[in-house]
FIKEKE-911628 format. One record per residue: residue in one letter; y, x, z of N, C-alpha, C, O in turn. Coordinates in steps of 0.001 Angstrom, whole numbers, padded with zeros to 6 digits, always signed. Each point is the difference from the previous one (the first is absolute). Layout:
AYXZYXZYXZYXZ...
This chain:
X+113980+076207+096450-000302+001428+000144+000622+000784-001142+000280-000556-001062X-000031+002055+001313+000883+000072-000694-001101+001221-000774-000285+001030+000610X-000188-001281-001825-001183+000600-000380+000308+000250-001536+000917-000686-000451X-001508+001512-000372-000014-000180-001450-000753-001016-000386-000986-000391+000626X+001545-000255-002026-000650-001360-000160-001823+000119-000302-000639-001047+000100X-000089+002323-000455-001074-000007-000324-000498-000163+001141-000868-000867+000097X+001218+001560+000989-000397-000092+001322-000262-001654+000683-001005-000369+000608X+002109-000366-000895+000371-001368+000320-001306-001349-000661-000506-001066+000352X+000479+002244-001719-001300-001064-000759-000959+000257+000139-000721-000544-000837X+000220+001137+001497-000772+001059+000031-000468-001140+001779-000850-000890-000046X+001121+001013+000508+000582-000684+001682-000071-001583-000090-000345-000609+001012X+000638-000051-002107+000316-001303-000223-001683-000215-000738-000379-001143+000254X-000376+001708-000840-001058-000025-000747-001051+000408+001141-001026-000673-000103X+001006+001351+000886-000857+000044+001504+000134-001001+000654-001108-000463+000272X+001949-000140+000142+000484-001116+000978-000803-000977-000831-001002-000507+000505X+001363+000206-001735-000852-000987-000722-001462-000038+000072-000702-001011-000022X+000295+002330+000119-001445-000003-000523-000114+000168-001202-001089-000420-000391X+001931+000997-000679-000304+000153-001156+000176+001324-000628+000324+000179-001174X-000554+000697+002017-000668+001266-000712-000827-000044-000373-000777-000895+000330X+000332+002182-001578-001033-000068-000715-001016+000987+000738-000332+001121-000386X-000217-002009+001902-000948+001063+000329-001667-000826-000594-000273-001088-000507X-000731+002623+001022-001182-001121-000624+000050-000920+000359+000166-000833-000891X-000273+000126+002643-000079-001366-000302+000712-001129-000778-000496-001107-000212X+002014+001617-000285+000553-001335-000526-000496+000549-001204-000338-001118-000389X-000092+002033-000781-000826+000042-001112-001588-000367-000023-000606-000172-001058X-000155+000043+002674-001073-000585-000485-000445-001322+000127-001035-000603-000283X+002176+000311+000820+000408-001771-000227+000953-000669-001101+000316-001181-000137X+000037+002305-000598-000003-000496-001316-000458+000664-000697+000651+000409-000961X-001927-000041+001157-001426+000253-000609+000379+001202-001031-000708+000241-000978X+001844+000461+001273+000127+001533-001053-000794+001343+000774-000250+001105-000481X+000019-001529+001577-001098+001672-000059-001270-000833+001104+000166-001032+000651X-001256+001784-000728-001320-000371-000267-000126-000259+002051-000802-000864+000354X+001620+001651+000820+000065-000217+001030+001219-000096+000692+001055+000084-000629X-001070-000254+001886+001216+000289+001048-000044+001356+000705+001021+000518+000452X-002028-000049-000385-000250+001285+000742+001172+000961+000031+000265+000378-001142X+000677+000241+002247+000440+001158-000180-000963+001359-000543-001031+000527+000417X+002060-000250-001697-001185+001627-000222+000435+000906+000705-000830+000906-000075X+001989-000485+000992+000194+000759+000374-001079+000253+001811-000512+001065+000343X+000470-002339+000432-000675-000213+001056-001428-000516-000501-001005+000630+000330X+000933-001498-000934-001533+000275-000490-001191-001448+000387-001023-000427-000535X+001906+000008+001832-000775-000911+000167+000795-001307+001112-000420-000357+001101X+001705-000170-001861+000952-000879+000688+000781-000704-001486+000126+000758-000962X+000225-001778+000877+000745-000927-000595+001688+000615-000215+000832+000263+000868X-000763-000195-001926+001363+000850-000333+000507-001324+000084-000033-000880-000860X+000597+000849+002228+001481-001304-000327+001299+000897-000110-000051+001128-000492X+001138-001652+000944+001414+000847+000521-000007+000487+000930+000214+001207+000117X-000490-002079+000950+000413+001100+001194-001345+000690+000369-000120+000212+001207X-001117+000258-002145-000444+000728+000464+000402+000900-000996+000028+001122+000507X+000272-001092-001597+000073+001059-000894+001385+000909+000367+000311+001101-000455X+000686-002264+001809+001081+000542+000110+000411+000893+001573+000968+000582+000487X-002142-000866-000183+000108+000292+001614-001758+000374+000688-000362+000351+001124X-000421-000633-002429-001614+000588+001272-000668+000957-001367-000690+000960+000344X+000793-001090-001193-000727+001177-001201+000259+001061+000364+000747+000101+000972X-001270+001092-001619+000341+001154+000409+001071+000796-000527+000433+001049+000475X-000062-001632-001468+000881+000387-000455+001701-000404+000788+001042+000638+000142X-001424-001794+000161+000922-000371+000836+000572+000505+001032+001181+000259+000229X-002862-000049+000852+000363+000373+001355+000325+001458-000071+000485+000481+001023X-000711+000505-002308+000327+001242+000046+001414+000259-000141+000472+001119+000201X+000410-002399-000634+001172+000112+000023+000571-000630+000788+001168+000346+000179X-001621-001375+000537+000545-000313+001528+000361+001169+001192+001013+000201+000669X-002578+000587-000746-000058+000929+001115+000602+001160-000091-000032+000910+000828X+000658-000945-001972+000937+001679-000074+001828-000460-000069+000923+000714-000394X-000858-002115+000917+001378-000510-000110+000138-000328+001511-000978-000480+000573X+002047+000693+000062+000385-000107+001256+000266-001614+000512+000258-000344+001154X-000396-000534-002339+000195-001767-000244-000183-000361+000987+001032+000539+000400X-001617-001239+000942-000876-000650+001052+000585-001429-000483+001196-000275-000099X-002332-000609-000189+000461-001380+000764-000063-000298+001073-000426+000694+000923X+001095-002440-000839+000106-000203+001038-001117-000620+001368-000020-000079+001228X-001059-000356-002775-001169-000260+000844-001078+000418-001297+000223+000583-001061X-001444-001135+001628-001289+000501-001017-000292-001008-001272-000506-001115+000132X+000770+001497-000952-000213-001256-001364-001885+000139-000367-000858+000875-000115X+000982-002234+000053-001573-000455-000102-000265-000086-001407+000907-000270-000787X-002342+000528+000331+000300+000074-001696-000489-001201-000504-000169-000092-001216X-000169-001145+002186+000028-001288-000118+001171-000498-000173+000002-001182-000344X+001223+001801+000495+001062-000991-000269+000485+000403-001651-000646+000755-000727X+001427-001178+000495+000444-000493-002006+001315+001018+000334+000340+000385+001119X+000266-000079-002346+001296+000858+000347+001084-000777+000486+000635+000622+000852X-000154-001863-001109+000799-000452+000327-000320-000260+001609+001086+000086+000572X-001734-000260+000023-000538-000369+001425+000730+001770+000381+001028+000314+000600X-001948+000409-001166+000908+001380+000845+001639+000123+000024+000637+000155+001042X+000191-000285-002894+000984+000612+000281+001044-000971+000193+001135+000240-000411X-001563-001878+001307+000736-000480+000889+000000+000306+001003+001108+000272+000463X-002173-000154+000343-000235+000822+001735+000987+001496-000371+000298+000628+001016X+000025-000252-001854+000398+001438-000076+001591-000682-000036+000899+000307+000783X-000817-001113-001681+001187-000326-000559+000413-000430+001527+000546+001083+000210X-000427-001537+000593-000252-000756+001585+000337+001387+001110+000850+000190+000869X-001734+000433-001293+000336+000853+000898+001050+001094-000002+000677+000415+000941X-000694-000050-002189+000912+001230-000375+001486-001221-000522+000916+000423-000704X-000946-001440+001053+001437-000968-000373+000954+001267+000052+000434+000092-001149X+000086+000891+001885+001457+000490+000314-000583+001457-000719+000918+000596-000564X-002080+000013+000477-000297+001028-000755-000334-000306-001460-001173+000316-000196X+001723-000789-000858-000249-000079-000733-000174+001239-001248-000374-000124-001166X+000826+001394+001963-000473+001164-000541-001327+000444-000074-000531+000674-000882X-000015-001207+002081-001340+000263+000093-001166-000626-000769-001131+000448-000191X+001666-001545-000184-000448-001381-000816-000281+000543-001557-000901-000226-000808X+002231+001135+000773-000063-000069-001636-000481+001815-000273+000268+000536-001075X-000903+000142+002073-000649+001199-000120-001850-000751+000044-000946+000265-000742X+000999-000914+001532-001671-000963+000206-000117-000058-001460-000815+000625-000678X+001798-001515+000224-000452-000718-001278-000121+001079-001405-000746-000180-000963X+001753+001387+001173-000021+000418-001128-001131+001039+000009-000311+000480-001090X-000443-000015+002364-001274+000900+000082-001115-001027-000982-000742+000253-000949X+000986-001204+001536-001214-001271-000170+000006+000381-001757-000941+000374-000700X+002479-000649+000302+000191-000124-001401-000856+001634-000623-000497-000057-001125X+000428+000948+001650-000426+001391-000172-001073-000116-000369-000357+000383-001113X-000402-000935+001958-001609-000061+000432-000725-000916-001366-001025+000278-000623X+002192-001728+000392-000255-000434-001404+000118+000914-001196-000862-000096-000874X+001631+000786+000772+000460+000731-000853-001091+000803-000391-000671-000162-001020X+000498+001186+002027-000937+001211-000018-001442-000559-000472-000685+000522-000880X+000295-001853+001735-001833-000748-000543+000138-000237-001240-000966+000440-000622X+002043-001141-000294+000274+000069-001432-000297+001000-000600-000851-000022-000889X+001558+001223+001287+000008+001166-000853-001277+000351-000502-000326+000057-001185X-000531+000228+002411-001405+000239+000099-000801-001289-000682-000514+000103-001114X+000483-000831+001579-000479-001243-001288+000168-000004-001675-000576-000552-000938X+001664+001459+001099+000116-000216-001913+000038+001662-000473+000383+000550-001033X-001004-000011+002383-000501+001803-000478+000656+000968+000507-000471+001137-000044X+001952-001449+000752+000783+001199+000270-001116+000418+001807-000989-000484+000552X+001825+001460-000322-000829+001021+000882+000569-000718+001463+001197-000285-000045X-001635+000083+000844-000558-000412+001228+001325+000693+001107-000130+001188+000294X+001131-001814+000173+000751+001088+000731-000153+000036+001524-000309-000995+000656X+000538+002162-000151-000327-000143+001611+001014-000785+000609+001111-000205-000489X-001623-000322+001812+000614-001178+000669+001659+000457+000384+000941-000706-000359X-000797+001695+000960+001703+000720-000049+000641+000157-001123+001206+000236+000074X-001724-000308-001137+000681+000154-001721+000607-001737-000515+000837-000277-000859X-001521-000519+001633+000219-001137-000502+000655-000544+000960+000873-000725-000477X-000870+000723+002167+000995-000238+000780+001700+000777-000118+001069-000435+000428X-001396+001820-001238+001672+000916-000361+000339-000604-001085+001187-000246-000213X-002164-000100-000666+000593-000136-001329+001035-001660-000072+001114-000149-000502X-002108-001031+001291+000571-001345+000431+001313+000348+000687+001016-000418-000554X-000865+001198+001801+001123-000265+000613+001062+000993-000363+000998+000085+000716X-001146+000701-001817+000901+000454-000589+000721-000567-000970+001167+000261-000291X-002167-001357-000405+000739-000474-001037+000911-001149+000916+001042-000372-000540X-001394-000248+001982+001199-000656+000347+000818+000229+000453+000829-000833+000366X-000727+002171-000193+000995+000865+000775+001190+000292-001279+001205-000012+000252X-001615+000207-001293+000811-000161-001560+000356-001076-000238+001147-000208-000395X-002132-000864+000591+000638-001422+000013+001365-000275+000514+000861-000497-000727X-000624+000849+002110+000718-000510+001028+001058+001074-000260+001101-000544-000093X-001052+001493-000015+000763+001061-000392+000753-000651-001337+001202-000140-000225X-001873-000059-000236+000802-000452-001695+000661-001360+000198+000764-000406-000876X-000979-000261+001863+000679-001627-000107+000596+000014+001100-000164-001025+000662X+001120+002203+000013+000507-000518+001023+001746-000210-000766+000618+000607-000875X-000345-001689+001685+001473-000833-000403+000740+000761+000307-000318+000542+001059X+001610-000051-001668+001473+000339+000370+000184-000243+001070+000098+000975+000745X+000048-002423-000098+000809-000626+001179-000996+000696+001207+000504+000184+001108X-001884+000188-001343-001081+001027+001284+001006+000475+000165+000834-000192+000885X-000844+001383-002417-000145+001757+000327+001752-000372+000777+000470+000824+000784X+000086-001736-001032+001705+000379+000638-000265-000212+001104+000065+001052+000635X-000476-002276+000260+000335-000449+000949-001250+000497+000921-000074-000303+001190X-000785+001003-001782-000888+000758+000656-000020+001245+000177-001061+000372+000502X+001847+000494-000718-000316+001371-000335-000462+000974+000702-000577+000987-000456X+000937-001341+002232-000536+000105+000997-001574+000603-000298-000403+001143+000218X-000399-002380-000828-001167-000168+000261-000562+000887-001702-001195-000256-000147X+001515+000794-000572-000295+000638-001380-000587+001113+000007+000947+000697+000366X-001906+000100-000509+000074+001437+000050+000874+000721-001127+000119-000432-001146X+000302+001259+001498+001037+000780-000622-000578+001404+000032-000937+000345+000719X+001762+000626-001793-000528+001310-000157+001016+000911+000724+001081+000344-000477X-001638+000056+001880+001434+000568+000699-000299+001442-000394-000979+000472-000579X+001980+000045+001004+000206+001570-000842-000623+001111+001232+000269-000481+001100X-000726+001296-001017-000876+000717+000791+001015+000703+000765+001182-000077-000335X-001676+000968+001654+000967+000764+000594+000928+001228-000498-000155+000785-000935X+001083-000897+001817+000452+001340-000364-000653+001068-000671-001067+000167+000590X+001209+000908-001838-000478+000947-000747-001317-000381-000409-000805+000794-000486X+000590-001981+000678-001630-000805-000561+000279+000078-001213+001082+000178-000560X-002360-000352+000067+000070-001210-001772-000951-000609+000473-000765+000364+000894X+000788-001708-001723-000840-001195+000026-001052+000203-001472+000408+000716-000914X-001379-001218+000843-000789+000050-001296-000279-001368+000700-000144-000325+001178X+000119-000537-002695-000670-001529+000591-001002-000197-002085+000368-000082-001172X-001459+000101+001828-000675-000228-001048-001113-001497-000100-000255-000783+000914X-000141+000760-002042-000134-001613-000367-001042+000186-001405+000411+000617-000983X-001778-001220+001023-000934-000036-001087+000282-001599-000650+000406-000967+000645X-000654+000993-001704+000018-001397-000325-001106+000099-001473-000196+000981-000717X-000509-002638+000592-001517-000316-000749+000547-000976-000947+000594-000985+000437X-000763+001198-001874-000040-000268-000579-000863-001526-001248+000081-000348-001178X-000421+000152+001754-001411-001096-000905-000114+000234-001647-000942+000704-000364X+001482-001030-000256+000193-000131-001457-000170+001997-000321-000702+000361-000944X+001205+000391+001574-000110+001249-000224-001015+000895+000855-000052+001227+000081X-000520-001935+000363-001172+000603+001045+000438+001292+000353-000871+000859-000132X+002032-000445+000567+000834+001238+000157+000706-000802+001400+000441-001127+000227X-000658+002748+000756+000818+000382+000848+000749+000963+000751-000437+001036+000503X+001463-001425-000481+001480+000916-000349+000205+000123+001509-000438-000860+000765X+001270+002195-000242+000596-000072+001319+001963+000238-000366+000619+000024-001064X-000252+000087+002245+001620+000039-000316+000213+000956+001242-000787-000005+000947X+001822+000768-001002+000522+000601+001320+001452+000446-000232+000441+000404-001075X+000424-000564+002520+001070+000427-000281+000239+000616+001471-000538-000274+001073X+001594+001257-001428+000437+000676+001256+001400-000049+000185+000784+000076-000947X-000231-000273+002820+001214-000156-000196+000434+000740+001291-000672-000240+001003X+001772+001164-000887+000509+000298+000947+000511-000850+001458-000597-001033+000304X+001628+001500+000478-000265-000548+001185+001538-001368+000142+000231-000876+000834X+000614+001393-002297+000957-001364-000222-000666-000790-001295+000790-000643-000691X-001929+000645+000383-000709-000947-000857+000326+000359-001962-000216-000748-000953X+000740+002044+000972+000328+000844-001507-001622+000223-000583-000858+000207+000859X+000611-000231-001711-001050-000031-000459-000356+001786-000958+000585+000475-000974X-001805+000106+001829+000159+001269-000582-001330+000178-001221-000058+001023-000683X-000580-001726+000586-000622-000769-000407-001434-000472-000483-000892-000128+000839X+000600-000201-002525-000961-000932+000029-000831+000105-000167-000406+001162-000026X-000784-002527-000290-000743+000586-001395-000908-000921-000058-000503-000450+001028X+000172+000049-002205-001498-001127-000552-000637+000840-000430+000313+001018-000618X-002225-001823+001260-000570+001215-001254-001320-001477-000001-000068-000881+000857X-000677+001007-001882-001257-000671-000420-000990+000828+000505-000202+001207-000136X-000446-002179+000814-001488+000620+000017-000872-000063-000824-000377-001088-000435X-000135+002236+000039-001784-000392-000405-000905-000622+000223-000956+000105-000768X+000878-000948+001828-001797-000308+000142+000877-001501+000911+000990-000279+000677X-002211-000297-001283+000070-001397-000125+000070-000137+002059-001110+000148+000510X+002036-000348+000288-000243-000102+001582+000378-001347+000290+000475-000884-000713X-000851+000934+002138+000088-001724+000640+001495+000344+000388+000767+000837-000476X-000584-001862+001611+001485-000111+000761+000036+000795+000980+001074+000553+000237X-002033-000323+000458-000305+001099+001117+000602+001419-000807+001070+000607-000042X-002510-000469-000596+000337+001079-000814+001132+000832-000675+000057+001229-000037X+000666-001951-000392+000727-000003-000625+001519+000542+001096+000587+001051-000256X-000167-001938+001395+000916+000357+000826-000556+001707+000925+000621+000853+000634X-001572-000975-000890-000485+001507+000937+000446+000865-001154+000613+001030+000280X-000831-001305-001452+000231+001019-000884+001611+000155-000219+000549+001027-000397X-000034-002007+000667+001564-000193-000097+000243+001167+001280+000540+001019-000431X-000678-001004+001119+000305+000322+001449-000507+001681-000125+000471+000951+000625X-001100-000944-001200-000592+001605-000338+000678+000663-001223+000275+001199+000009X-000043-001912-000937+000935+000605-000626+001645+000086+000221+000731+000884-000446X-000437-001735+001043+001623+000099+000489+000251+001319+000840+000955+000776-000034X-001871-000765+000640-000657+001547+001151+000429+001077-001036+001184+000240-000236X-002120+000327-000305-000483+000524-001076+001669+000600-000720+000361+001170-000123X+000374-002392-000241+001354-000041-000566+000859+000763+000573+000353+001081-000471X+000085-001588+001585+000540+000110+001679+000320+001582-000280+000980+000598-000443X-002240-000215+000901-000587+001414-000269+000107+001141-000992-000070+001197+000276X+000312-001928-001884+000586+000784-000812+001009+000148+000082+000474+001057-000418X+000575-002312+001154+001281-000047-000342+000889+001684+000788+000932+000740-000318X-002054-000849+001569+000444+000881+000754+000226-000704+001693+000544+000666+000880X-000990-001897-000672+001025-000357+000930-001223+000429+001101-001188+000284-000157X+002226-000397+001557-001201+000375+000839-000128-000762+001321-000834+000342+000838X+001628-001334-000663+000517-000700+001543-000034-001456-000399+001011-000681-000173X-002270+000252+000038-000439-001612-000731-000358-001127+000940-000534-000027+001109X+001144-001161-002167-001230-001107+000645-000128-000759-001206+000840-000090-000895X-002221-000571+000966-000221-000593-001240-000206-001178+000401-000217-000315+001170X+000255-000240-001881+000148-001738+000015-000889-001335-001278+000496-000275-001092X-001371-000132+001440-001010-000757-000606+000084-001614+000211+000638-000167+001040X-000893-000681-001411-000495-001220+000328-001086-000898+000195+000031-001184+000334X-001059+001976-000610-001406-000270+000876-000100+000667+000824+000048+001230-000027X-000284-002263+001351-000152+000154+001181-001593+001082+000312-000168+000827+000897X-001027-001344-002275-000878+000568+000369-000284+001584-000161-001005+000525+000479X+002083+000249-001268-000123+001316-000727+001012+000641+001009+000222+001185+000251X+000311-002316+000237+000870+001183+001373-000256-000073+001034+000511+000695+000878X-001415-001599-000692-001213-000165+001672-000707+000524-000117-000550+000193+001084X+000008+000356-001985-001311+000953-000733+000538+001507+000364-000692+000779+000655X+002075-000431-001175+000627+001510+000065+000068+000105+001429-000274+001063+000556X+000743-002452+000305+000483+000455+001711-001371+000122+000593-000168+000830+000894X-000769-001529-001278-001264-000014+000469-000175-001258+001159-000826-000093+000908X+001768-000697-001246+000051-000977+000817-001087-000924-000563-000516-000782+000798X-000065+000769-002594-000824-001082-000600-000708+000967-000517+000221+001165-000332X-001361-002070+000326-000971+000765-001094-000033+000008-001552+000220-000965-000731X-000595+002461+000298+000319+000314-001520-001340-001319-000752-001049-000301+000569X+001472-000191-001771-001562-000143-000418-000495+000692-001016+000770+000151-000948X-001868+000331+000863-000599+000899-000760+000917+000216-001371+000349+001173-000130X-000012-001829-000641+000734-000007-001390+001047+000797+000086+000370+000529-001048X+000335-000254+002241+001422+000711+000435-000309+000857+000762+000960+000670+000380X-002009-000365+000061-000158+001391+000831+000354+001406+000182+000423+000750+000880X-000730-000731-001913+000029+001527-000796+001361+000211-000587+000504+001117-000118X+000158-002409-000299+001664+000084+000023+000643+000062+001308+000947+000783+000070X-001267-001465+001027+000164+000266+001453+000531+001451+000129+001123+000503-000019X-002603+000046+000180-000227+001431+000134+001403+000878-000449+000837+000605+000671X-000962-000786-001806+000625+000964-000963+001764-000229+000314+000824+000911+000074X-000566-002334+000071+001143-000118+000460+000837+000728+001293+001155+000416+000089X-002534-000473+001074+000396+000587+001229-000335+001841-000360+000875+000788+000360X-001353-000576-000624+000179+001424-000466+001332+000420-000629+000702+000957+000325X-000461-002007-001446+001327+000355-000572+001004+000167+000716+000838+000893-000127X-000871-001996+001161+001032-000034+001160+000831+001381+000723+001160+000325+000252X-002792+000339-000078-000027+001200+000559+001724+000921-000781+000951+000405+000669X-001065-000354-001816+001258+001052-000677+001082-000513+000228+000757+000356-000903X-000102-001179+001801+001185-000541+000047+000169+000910+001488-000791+000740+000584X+001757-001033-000373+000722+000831+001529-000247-001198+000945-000649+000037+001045X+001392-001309-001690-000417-001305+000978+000327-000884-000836+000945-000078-000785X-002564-001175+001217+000222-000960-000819-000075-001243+000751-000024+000266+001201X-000033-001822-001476-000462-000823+000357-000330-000803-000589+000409+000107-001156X-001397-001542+001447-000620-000816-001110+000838-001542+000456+000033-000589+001081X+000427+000353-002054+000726-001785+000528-001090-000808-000753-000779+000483-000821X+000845-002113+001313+000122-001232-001166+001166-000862+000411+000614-000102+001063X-000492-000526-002316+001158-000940+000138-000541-001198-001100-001036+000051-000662X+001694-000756+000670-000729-001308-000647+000360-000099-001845+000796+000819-000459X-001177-001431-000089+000142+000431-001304+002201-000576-000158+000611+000936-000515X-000132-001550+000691+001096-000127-000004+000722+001587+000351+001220+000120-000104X-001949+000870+000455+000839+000812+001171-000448+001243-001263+000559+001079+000197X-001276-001115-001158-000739+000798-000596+000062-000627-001793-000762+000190-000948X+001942-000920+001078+000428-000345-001564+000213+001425-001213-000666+000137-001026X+001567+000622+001422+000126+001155-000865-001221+000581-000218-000382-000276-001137X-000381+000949+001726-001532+000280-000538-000738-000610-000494-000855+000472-000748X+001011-002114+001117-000725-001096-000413+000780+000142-002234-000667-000055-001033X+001459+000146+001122+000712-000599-001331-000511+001050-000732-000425-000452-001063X+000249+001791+001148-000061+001872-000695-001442-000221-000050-000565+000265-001061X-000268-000806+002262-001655+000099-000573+000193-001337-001299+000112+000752-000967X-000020-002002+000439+000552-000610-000912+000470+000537-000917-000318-000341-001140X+001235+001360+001383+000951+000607-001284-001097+000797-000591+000074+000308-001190X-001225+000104+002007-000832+000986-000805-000775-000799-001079-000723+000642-000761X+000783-001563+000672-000506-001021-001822+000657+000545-000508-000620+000560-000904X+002287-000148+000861+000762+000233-001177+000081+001423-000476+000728+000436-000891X-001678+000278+001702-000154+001503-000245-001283+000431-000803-001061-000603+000162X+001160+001456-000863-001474+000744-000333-000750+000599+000964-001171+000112-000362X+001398+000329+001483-000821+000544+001156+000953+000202+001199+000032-000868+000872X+000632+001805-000794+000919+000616+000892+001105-000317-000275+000323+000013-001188X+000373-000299+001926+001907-000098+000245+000692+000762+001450-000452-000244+001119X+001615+001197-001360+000037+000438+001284+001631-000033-000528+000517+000003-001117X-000099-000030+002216+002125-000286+000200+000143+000906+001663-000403-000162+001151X+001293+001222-001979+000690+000588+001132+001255-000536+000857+000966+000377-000664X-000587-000909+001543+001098-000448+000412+000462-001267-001031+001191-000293-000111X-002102-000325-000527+000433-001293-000507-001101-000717-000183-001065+000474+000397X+001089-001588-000948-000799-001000-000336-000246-001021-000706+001011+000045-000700X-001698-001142+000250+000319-000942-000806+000781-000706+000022+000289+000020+001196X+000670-001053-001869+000742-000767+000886-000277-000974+000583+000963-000435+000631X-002276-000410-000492-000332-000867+000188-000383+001104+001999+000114-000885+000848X-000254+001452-000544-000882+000516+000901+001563+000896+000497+000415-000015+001159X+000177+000642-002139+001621-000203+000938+000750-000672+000737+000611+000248+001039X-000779-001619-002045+001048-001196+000849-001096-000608+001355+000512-000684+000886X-001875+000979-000850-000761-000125+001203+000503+000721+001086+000705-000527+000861X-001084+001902-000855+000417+000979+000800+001643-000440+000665+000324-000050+001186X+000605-000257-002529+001682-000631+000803-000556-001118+001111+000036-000063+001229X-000476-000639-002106-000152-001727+001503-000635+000890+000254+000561+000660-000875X-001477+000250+001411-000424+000454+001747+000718+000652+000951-000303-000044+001192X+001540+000845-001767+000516+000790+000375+001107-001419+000791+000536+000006+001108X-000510-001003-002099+001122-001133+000647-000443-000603+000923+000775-000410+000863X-002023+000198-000779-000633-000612+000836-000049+000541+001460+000286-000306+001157X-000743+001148-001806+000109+001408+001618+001153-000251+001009-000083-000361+001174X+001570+000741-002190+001232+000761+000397+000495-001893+000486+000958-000017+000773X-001508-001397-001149+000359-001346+000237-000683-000229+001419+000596-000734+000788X-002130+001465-000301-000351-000514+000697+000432+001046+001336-000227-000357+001156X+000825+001584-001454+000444+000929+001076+001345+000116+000467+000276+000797+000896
């Protein structure tokens, strides 16, 4: 599977049975029961702490996941993620989104065990399958992106007398800071342009891309332009704007404010494209570490987020 290695040990230490849930600590006699504290009155093994707690099932039920049949919480993890491994043989995408929620759900009961704050079940299913979506993004081989290119998302250049805005939040750890990026580009892919800025207030991943997406708006708007489409890479902040998904409470009120903003343009539209397709915004929210707050570029850009913008424009003009 093609996973980050924490993920992998993380996966290899379930299968074993050797997580540190209560029961394998109250069989080696370091805490006083087995009891889940979160359910209250069931045996914290793995696969209940990973698939029947509440913490769990609150992040099962807000993920679109289905298995393929009903997992019993009598069976051990390895008993499940062979029947999985079995079934999903030719989906092995699906395999390694199962596993890395699962990895979430560990993650998040830790946090709360050693004091951090409790996250809702959609915060820990976005936050898991984002980080493998970076994973897979960051380790794909030369010999793919050539002999695949077909299959890549790419940043195509908007219609005639359009501009494109493609904006991009990105989270920090070590700096508990999060930054958005946005760039704008006419309808042969010239860049009219940019800008990083830092946020104030400590936001999740949700959060954080709605706010990306509201300020690129916002930008758009000063610049003057008026015949838009904007372009994001969470699927959930632009199913939220079409009204095709539901907002969750944390992004609402950015929702709102976004589709209002909408309103001052002459005509706009909302894209996603996959994070490959959304590199240049991706690199400018990043570049905002190297800023004191704000960075803005008229008709230019960094060079690292220049020579991006070229391979899209090559990519484009290779695949048309």
């Amino acid at each position: 599977m093609n996973l980050p290695n924490r993920i992998k040990h993380f996966a290899w230490k379930a299968c074993n049975s050797i997580l540190a849930t209560k029961e394998s600590l109250f069989q080696r006699k370091i805490t006083a029961n087995n009891i889940c504290e979160d359910y209250g009155r069931h045996v914290e093994t793995t696969m209940h702490l990973l698939c029947f707690c509440n913490c769990s099932t609150e992040a099962w039920s807000s993920c679109k996941l289905s298995l393929p049949f009903n997992v019993q919480e009598s069976w051990s993890s390895l008993d499940t993620f062979s029947r999985l491994w079995i079934c999903w043989e030719t989906q092995q995408g699906v395999l390694e989104r199962w596993v890395s929620i699962c990895w979430g759900i560990w993650k998040s009961r830790n946090e709360v065990w050693h004091g951090g704050k409790k996250r809702p079940g959609s915060i820990i299913v976005i936050n898991a399958l984002t980080l493998l979506e970076d994973y897979h993004f960051a380790n794909v081989k030369p010999s793919q992106s050539s002999s695949n290119t077909q299959n890549i998302a790419i940043c195509k250049p908007p219609p005639p007398s359009y501009f494109k805005v493609n904006v991009d939040g990105a989270l920090f750890a070590k700096s508990k800071q999060s930054d958005v990026g946005v760039i704008m580009r006419d309808e042969d892919g010239n860049v009219v342009a940019a800008m990083c800025r830092k946020l104030d207030l400590p936001l999740g991943v949700l959060e954080t891309e709605a706010k990306a997406l509201e300020i690129g708006m916002t930008f758009a708007e000063e610049v003057g332009l008026r015949d838009m489409v904007f372009e994001g890479d969470s699927q959930l902040i632009i199913n939220a704007v079409h009204g095709t998904g539901e907002a969750v409470s944390s992004v609402l009120n950015i929702i709102q404010g976004v589709l209002r903003k909408a309103q001052c343009f002459r005509t706009f539209d909302f894209l996603h494209t996959k994070r490959q397709g959304n590199v240049s915004a991706h690199l400018l929210a990043q570049h905002a570490q190297k800023v004191e707050s704000l960075a803005v570029w008229l008709e230019e850009c960094p060079s690292q987020v220049a020579h991006a913008c070229a391979k899209d424009i090559s990519l484009f003009q290779h695949l048309v």
